[in-house]
N, CA, C and O atoms as CSV, one atom per row, in Angstrom:
chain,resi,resn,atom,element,x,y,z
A,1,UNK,N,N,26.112,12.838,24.422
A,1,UNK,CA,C,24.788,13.198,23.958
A,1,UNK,C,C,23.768,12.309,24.667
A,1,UNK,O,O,23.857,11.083,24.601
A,2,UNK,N,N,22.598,13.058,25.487
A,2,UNK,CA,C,21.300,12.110,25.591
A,2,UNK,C,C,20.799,11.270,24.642
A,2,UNK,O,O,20.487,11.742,23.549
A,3,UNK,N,N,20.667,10.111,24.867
A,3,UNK,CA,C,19.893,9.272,24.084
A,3,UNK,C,C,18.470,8.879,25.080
A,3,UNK,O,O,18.545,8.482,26.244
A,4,UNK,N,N,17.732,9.005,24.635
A,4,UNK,CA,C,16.204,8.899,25.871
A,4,UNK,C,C,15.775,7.356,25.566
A,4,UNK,O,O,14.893,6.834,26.248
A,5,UNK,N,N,16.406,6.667,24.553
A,5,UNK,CA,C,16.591,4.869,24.709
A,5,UNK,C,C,17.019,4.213,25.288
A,5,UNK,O,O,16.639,3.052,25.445
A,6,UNK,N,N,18.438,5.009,26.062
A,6,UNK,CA,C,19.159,4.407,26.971
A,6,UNK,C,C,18.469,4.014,28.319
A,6,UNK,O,O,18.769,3.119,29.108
A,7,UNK,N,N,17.865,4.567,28.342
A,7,UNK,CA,C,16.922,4.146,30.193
A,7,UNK,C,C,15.851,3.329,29.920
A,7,UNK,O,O,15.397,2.445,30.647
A,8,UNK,N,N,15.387,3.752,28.585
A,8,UNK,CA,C,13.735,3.312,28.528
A,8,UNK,C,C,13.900,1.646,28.321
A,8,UNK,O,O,14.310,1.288,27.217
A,9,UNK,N,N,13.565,0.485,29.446
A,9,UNK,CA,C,13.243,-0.746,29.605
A,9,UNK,C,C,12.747,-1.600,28.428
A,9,UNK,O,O,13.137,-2.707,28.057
A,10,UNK,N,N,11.596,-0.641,27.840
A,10,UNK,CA,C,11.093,-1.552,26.866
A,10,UNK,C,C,11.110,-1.455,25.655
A,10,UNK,O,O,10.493,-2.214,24.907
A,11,UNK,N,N,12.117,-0.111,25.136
A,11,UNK,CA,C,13.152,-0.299,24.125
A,11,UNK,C,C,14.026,-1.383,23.757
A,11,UNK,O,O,14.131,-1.322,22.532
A,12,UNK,N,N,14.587,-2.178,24.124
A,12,UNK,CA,C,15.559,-3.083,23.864
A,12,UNK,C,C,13.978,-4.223,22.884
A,12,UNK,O,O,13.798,-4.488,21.695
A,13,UNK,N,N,13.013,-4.652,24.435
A,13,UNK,CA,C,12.306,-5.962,24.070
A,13,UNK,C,C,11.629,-5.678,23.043
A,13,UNK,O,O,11.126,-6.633,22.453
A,14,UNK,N,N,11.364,-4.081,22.417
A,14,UNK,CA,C,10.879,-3.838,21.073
A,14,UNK,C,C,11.355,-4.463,20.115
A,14,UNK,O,O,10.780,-5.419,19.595
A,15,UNK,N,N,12.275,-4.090,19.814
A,15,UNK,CA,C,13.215,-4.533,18.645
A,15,UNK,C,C,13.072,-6.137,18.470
A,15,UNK,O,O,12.854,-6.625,17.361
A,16,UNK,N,N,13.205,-6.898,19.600
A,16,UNK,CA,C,13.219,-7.925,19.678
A,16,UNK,C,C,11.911,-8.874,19.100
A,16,UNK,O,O,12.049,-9.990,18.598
A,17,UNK,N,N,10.470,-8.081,19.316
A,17,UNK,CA,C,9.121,-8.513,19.032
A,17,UNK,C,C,9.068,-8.095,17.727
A,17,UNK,O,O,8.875,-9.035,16.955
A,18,UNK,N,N,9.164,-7.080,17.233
A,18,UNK,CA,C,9.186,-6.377,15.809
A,18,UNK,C,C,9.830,-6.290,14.880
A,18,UNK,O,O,10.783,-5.518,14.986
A,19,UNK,N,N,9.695,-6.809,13.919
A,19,UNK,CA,C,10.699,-6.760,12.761
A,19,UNK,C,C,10.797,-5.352,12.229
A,19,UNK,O,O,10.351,-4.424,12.904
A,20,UNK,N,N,11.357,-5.146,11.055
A,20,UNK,CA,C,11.867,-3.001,11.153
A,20,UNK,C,C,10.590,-3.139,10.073
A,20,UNK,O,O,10.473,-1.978,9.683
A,21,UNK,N,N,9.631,-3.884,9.421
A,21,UNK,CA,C,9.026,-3.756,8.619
A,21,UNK,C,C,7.415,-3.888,9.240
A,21,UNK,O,O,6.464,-3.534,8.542
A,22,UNK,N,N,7.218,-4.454,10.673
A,22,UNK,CA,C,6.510,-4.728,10.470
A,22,UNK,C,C,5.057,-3.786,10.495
A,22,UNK,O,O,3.943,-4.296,10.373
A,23,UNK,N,N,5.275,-2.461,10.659
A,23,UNK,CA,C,4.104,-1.263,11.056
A,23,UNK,C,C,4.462,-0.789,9.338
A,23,UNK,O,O,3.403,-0.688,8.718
A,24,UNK,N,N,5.277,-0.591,8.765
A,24,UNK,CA,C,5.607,-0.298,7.088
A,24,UNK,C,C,4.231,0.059,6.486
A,24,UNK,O,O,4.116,1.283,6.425
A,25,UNK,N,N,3.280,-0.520,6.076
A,25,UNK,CA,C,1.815,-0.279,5.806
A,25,UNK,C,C,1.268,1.227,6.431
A,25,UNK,O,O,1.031,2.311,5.897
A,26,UNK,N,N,1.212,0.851,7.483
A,26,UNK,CA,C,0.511,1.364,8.792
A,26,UNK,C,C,1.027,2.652,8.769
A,26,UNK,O,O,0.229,3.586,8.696
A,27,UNK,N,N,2.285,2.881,8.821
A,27,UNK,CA,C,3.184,4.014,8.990
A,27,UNK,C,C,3.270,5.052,7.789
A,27,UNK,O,O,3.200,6.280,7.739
A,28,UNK,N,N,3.432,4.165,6.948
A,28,UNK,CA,C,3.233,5.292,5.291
A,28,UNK,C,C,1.497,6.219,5.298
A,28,UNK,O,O,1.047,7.363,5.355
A,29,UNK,N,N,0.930,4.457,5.174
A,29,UNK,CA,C,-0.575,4.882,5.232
A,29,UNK,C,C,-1.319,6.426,5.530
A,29,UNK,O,O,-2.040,7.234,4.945
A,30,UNK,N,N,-0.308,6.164,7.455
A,30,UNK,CA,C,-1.021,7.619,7.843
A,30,UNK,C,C,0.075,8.930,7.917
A,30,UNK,O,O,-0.100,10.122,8.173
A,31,UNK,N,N,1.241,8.163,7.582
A,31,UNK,CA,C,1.958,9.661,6.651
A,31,UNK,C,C,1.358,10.392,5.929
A,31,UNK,O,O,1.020,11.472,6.412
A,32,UNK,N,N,1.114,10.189,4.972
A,32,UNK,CA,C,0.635,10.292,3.667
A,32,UNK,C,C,-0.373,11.240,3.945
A,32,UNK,O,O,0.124,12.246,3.439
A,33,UNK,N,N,-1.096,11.470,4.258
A,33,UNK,CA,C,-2.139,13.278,4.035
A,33,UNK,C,C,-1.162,14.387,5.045
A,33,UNK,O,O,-1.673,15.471,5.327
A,34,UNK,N,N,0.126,14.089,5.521
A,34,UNK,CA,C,0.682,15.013,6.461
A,34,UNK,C,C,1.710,15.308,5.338
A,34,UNK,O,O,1.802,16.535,5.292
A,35,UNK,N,N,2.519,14.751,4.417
A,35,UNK,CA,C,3.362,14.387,3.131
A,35,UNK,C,C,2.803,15.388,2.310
A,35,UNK,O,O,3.481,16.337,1.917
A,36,UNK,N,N,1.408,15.216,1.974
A,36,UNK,CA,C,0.730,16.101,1.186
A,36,UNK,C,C,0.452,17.487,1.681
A,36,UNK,O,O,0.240,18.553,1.104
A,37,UNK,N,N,0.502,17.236,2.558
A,37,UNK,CA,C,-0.054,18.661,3.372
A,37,UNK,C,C,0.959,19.640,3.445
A,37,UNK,O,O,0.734,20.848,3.371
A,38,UNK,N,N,2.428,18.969,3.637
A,38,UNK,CA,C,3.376,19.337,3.827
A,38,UNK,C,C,3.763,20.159,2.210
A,38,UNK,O,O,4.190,21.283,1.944
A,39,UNK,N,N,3.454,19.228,1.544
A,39,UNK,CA,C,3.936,19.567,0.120
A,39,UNK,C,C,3.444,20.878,-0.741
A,39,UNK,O,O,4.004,21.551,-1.606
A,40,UNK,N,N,1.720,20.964,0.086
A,40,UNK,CA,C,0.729,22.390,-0.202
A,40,UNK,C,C,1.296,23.250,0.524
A,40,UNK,O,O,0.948,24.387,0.207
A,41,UNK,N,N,2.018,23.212,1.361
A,41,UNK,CA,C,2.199,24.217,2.504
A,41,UNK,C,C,3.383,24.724,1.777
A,41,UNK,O,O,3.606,25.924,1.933
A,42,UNK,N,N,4.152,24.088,1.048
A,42,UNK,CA,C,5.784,24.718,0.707
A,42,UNK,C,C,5.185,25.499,-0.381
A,42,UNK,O,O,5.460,26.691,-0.246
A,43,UNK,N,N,4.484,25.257,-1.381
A,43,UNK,CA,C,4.034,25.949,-2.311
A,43,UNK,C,C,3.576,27.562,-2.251
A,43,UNK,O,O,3.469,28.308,-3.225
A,44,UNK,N,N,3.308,27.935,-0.686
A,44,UNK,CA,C,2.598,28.870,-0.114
A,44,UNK,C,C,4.097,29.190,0.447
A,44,UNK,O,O,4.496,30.340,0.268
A,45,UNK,N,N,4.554,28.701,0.799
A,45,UNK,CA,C,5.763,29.363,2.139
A,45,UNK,C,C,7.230,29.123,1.566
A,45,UNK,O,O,7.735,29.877,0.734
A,46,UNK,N,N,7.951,27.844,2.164
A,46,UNK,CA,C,9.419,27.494,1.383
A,46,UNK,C,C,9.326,26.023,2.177
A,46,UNK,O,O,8.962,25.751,3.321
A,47,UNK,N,N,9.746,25.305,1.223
A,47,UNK,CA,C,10.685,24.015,1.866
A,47,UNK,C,C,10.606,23.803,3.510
A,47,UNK,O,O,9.904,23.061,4.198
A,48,UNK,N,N,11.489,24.640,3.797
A,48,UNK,CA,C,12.291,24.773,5.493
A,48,UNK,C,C,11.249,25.047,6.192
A,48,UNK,O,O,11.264,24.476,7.283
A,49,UNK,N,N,10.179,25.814,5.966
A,49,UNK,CA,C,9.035,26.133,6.833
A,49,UNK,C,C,8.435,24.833,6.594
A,49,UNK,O,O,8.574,24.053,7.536
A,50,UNK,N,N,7.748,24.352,5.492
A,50,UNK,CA,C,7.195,23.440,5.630
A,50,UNK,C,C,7.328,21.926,6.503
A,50,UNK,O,O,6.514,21.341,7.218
A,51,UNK,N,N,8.439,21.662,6.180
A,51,UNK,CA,C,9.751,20.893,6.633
A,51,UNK,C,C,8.973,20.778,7.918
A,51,UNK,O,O,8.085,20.015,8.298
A,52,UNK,N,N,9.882,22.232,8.688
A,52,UNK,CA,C,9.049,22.192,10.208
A,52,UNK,C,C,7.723,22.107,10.668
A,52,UNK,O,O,7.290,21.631,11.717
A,53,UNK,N,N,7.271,22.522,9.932
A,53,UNK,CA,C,5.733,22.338,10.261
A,53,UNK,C,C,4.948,20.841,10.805
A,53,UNK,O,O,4.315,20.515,11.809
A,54,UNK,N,N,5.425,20.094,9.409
A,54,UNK,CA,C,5.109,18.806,9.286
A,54,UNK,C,C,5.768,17.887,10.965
A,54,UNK,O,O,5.259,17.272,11.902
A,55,UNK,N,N,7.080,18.288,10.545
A,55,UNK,CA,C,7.983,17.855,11.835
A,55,UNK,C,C,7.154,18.048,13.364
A,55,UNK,O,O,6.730,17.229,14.179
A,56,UNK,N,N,7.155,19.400,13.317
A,56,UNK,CA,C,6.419,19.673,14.719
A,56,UNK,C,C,4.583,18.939,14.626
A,56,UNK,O,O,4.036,18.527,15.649
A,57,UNK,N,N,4.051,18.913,13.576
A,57,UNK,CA,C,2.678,18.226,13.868
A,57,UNK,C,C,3.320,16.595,14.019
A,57,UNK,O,O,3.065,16.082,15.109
A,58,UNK,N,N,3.954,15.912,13.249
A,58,UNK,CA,C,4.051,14.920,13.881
A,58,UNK,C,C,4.747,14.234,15.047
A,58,UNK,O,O,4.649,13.080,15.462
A,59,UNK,N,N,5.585,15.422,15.521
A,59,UNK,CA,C,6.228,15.261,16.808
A,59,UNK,C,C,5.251,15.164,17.801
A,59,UNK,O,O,5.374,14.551,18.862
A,60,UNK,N,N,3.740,16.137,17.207
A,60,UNK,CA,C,2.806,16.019,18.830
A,60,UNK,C,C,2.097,15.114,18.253
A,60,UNK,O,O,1.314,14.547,19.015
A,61,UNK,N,N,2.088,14.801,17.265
A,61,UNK,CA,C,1.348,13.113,17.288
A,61,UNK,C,C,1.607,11.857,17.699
A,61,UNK,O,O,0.790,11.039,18.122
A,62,UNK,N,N,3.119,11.690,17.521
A,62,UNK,CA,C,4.036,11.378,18.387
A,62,UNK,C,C,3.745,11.174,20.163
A,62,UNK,O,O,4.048,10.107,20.696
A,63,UNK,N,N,3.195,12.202,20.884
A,63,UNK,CA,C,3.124,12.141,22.078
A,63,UNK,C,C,1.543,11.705,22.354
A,63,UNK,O,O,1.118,11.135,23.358
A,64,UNK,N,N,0.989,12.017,21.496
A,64,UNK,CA,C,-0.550,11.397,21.529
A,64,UNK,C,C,-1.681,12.369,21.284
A,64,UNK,O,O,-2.743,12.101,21.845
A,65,UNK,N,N,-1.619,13.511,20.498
A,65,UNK,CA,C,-1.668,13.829,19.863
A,65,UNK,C,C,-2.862,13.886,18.301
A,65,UNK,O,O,-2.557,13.744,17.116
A,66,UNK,N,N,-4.139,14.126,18.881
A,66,UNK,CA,C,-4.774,13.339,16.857
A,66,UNK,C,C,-4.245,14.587,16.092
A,66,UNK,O,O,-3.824,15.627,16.598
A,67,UNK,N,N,-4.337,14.324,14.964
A,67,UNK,CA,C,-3.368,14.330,13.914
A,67,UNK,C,C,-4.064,16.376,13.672
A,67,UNK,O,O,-3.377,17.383,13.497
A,68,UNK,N,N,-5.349,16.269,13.758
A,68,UNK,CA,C,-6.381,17.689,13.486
A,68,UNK,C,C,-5.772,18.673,14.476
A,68,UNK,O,O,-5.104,19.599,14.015
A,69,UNK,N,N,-5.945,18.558,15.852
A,69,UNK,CA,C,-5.516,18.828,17.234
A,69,UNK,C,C,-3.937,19.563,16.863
A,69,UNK,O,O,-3.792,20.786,16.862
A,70,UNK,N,N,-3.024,18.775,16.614
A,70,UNK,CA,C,-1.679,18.433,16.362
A,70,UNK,C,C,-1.437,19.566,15.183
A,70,UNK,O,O,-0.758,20.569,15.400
A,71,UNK,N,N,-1.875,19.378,14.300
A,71,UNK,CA,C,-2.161,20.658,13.082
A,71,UNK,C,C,-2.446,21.559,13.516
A,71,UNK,O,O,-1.613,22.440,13.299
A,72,UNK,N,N,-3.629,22.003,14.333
A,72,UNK,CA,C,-4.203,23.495,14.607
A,72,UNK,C,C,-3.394,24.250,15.562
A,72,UNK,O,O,-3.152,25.449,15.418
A,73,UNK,N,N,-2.832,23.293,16.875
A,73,UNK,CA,C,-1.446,23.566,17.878
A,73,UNK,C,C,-0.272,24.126,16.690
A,73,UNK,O,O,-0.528,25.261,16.288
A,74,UNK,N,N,0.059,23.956,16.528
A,74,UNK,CA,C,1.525,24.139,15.187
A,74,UNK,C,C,1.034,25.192,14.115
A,74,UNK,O,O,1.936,25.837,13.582
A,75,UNK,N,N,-0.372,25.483,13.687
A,75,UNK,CA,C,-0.664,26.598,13.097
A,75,UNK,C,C,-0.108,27.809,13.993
A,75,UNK,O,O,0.723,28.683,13.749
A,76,UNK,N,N,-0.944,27.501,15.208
A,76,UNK,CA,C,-1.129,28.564,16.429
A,76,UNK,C,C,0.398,29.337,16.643
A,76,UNK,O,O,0.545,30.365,17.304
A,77,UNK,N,N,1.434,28.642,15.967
A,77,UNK,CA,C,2.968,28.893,16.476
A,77,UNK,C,C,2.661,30.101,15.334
A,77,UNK,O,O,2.912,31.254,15.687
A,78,UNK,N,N,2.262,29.930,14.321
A,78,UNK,CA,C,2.485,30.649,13.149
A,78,UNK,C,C,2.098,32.350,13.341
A,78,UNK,O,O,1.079,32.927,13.720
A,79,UNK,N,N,3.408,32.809,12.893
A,79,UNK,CA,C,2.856,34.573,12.551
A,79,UNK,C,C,3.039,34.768,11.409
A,79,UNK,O,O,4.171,34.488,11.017
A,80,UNK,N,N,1.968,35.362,10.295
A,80,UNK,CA,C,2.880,35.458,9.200
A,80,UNK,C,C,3.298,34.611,8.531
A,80,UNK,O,O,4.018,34.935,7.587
A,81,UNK,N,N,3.085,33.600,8.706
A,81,UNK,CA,C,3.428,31.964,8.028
A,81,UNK,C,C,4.852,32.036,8.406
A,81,UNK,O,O,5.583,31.721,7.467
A,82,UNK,N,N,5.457,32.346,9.464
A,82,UNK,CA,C,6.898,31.938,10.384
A,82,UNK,C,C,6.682,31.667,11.480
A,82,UNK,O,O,5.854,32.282,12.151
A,83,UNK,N,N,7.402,30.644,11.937
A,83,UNK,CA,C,7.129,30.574,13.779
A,83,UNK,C,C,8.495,31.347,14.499
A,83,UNK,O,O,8.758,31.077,15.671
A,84,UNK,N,N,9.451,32.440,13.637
A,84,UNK,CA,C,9.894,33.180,14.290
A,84,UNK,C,C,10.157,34.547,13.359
A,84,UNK,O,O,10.119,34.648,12.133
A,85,UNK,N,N,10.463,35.655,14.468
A,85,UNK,CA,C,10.337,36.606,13.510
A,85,UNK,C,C,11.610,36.877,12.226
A,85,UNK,O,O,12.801,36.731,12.499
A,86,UNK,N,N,11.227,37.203,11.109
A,86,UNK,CA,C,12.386,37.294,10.017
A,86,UNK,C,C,12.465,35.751,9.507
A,86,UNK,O,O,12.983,35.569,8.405
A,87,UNK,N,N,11.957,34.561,10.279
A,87,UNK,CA,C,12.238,33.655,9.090
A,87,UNK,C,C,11.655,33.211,8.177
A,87,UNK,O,O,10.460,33.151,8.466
A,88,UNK,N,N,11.864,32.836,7.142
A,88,UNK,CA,C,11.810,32.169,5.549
A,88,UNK,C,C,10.457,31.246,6.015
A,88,UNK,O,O,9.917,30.490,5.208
């Protein structure tokens, strides 16, 4: 299996500068209206859609990404409130 850590250089010296806690604040913080968002969205759709949704907006936030941008891209997938045809 690819691991995309294995090459990347400044993976290792991460770990090394950062404790696993130390973004913890930071990281919930700006979870947290995508958590919620996620949670309105299942109410309307199911779980599994939502699930993905959330997943794919923060995957392109992830790449750099603002968070609005990142949301409206990942709507755009949507038909029907599915990003394929026939699913849940």
């Amino acid at each position: 299996m690819y691991n995309p850590y294995q090459h990347n250089p400044y993976h290792i010296s991460q770990q090394q500068q950062y404790s696993p806690h130390h973004y913890k604040h930071t990281v919930l913080r700006n979870i947290e209206p995508l958590v919620q968002y996620g949670l309105h969205e299942a109410q309307h759709t199911s779980f599994p859609h939502a699930l993905r949704e959330v997943a794919a907006i923060t995957y392109l936030m992830g790449m750099g990404y603002e968070p609005t941008v990142a949301r409206k891209i990942v709507e755009s997938w949507e038909i029907n409130e599915a990003f394929y045809p026939g699913q849940i």
